[in-house]
N, C-alpha and C positions, 0 to 999 in steps of 0.2 A: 467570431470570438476564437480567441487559437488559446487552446489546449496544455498546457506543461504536464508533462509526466515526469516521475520521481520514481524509480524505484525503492522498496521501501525495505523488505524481507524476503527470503525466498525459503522452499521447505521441499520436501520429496513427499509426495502424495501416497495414503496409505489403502491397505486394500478396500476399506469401505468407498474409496473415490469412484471405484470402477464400475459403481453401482447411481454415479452420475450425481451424490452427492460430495462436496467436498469439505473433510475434519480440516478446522483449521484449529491448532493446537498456539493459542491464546495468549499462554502463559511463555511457551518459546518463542513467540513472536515479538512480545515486549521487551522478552533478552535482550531479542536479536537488532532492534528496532529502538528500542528504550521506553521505557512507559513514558515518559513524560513527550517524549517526539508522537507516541500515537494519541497521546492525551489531547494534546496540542493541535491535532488534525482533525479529531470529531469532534473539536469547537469548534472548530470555523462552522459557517453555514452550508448548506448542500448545494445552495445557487454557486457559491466560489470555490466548493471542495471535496472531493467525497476520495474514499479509499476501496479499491476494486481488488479483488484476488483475479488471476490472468492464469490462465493454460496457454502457452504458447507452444503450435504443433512443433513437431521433433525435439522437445526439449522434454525433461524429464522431472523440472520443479515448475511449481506452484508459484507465482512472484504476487507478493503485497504490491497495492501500483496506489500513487496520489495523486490525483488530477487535479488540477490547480488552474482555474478557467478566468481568475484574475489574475493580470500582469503585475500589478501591486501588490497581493498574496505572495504569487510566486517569486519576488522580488526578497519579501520579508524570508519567506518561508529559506529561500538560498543562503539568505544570512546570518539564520539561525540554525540551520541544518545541513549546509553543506558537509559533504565526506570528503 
């Protein structure tokens, strides 16, 4: 099964993070992101789609990620949401 990633939003992680939880602040992600694009995502089902917050080392944000593990989703999904 291959995999599609989307980057979705990204954020600068705040002091509570460092305590190995991570704020994700909800209401600027929808800004950033569009309510209706993340609306759109936790409908689909979790077998075809889920949305992941990523720490990637040496970087210094937080990234929204959508995995998208049908080819037919990710198809749609590119068509309605491409940037």
């Amino acid at each position: 099964m291959k995999t599609h990633r989307f980057e979705i939003a990204r954020f600068l992680p705040t002091e509570a993070d460092n305590t190995g939880d991570i704020f994700i602040d909800w209401p600027r992600i929808h800004r950033q992101a569009g309510l209706d694009h993340i609306q759109w995502l936790r409908s689909q089902h979790r077998s075809e789609c889920q949305l992941l917050i990523e720490r990637r080392p040496g970087d210094s944000y937080n990234y929204v990620v959508a995995e998208i593990y049908s080819d037919k989703l990710a198809t749609v999904y590119s068509l309605m949401w491409a940037k």
